[in-house]
PyMOL commands that place a pseudoatom at each C-alpha (Angstrom):
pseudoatom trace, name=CA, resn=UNK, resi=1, chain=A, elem=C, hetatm=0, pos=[0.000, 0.000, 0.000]
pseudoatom trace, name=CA, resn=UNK, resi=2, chain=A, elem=C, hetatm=0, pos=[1.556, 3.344, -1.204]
pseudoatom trace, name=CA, resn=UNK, resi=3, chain=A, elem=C, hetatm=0, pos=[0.791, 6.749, 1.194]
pseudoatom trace, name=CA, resn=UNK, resi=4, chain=A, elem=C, hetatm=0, pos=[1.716, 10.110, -0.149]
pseudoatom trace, name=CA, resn=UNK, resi=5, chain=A, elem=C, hetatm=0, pos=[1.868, 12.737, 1.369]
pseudoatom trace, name=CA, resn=UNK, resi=6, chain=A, elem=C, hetatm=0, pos=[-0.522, 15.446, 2.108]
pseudoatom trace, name=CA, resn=UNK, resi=7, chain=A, elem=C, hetatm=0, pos=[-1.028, 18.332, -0.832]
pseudoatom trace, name=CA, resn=UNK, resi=8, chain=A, elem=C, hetatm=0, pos=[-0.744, 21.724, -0.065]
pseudoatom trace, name=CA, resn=UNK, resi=9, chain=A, elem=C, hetatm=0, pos=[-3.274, 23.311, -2.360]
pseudoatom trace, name=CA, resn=UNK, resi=10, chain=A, elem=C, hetatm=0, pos=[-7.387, 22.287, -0.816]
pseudoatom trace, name=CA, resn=UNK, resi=11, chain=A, elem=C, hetatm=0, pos=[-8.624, 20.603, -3.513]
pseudoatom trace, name=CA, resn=UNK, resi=12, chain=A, elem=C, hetatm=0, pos=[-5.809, 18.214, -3.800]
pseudoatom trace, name=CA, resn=UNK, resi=13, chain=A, elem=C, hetatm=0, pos=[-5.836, 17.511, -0.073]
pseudoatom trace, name=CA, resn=UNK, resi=14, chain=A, elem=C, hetatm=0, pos=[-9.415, 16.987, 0.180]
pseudoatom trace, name=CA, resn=UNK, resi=15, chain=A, elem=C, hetatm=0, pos=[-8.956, 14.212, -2.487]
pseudoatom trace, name=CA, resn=UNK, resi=16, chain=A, elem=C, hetatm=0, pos=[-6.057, 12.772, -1.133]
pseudoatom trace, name=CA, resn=UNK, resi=17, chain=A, elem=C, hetatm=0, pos=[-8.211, 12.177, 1.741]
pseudoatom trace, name=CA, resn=UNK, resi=18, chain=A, elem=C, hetatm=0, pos=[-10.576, 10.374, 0.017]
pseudoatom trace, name=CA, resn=UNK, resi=19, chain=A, elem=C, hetatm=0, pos=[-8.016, 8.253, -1.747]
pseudoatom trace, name=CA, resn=UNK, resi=20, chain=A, elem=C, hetatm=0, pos=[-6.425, 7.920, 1.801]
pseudoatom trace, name=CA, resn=UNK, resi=21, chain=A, elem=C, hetatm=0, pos=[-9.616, 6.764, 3.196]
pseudoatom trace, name=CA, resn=UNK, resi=22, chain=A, elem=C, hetatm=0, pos=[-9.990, 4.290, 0.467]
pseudoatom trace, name=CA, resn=UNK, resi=23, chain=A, elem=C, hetatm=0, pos=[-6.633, 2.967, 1.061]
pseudoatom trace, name=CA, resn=UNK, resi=24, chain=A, elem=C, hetatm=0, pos=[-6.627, 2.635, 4.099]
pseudoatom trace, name=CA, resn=UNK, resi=25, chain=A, elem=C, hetatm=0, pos=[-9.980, 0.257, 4.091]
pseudoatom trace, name=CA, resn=UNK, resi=26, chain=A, elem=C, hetatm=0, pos=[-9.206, -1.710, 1.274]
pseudoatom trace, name=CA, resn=UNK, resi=27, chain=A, elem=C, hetatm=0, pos=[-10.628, -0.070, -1.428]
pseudoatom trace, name=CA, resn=UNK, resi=28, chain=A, elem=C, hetatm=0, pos=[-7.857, 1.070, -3.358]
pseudoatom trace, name=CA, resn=UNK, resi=29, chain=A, elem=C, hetatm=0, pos=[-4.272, -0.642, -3.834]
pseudoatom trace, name=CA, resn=UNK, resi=30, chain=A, elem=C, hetatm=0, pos=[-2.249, 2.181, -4.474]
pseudoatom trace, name=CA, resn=UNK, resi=31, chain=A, elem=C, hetatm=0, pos=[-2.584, 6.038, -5.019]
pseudoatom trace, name=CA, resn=UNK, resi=32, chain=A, elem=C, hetatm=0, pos=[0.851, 8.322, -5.893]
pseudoatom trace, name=CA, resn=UNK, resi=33, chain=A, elem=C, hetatm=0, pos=[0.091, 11.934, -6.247]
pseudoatom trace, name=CA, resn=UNK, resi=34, chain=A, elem=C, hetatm=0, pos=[1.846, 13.130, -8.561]
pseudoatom trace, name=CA, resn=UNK, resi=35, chain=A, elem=C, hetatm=0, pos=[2.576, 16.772, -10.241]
pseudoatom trace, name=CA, resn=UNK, resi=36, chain=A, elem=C, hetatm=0, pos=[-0.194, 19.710, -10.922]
pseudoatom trace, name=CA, resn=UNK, resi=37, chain=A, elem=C, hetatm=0, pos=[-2.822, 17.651, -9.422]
pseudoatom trace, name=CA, resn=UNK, resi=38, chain=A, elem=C, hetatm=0, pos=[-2.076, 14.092, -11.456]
pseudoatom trace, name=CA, resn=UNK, resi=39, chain=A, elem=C, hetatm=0, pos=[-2.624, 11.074, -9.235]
pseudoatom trace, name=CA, resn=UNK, resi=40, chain=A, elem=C, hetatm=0, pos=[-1.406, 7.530, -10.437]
pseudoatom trace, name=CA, resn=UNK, resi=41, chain=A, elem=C, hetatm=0, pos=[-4.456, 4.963, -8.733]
pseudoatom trace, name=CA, resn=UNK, resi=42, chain=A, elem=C, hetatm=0, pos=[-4.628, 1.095, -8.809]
pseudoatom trace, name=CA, resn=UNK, resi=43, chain=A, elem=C, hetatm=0, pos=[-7.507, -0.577, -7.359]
pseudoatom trace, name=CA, resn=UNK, resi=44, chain=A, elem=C, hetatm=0, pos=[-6.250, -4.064, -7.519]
pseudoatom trace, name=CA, resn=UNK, resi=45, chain=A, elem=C, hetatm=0, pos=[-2.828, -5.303, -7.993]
pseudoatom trace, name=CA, resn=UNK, resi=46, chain=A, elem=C, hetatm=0, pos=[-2.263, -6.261, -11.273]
pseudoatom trace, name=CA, resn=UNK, resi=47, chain=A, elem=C, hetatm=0, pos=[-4.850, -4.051, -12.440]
pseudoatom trace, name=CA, resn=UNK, resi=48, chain=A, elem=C, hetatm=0, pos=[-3.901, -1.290, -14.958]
pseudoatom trace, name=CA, resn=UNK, resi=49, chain=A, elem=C, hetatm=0, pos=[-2.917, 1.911, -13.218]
pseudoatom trace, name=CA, resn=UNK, resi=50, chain=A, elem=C, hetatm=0, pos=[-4.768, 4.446, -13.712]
pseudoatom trace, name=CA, resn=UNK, resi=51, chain=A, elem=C, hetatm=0, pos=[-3.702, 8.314, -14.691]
pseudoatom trace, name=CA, resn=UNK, resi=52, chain=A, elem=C, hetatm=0, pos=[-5.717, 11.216, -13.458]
pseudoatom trace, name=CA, resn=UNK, resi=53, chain=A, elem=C, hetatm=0, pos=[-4.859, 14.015, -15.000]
pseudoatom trace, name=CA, resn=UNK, resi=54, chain=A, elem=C, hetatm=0, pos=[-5.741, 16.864, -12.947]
pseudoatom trace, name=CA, resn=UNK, resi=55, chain=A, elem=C, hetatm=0, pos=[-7.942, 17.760, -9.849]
pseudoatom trace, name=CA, resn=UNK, resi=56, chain=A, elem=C, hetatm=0, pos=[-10.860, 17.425, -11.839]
pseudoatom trace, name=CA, resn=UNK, resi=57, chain=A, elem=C, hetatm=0, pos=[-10.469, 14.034, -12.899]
pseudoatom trace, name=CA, resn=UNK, resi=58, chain=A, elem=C, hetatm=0, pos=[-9.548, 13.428, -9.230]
pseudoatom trace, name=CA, resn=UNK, resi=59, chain=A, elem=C, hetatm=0, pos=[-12.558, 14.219, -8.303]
pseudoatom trace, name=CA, resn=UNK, resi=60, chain=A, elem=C, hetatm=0, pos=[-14.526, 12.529, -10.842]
pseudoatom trace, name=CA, resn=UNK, resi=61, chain=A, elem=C, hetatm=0, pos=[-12.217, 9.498, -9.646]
pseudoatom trace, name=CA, resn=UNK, resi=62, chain=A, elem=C, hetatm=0, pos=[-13.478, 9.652, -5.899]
pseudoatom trace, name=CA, resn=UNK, resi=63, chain=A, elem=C, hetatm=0, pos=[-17.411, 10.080, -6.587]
pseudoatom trace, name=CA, resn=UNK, resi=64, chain=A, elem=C, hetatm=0, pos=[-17.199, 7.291, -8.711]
pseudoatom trace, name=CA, resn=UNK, resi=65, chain=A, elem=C, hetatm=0, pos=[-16.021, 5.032, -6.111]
pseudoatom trace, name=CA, resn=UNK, resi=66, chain=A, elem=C, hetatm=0, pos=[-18.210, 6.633, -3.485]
pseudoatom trace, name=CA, resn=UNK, resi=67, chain=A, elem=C, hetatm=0, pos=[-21.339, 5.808, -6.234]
pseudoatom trace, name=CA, resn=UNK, resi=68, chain=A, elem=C, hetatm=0, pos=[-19.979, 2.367, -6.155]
pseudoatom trace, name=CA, resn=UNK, resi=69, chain=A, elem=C, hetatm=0, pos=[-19.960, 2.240, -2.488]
pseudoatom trace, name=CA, resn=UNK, resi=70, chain=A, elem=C, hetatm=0, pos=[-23.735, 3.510, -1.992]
pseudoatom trace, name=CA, resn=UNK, resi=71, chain=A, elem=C, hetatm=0, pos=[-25.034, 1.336, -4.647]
pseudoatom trace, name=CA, resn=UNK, resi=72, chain=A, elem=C, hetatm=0, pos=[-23.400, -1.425, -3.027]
pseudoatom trace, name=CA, resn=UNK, resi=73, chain=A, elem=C, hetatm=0, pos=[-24.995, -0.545, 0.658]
pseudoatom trace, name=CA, resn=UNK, resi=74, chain=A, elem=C, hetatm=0, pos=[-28.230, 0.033, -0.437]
pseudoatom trace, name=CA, resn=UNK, resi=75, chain=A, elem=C, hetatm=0, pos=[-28.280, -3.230, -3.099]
pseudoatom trace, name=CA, resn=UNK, resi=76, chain=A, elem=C, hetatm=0, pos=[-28.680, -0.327, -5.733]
pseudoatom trace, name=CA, resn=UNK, resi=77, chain=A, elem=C, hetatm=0, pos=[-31.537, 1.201, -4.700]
for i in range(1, 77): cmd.bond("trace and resi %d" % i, "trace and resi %d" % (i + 1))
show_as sticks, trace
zoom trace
């Protein structure tokens, strides 16, 4: 399990929370930030990594997996 460390500009911290978070209970593999706001994410090992580009994509990255995460609690209600 990879841990970077924490952003300095809000946005990027607030989603390195989330990935954080995620990490930390299982739901991701790795997450790498890396520079202007790119992240690297794996969810699985052996799974292809996968390249966010900039905050944006971040966060389009973390409500994804927090859709995934609701569906799955409620049985997609």
């Amino acid at each position: 399990m990879t841990h970077a460390a924490a952003p300095d500009q809000f946005e990027d911290r607030l989603v390195w929370a989330f990935l954080h978070t995620f990490l930390r209970y299982g739901l991701l593999h790795s997450a790498v930030d890396g520079p202007e706001g790119q992240w690297f994410v794996q969810i699985t090992p052996g799974e292809k990594i996968h390249h966010l580009t900039d905050t944006e994509d971040a966060f389009d990255f973390v409500l994804d997996i927090l859709e995934i995460i609701h569906d799955a609690r409620d049985g997609g209600q």
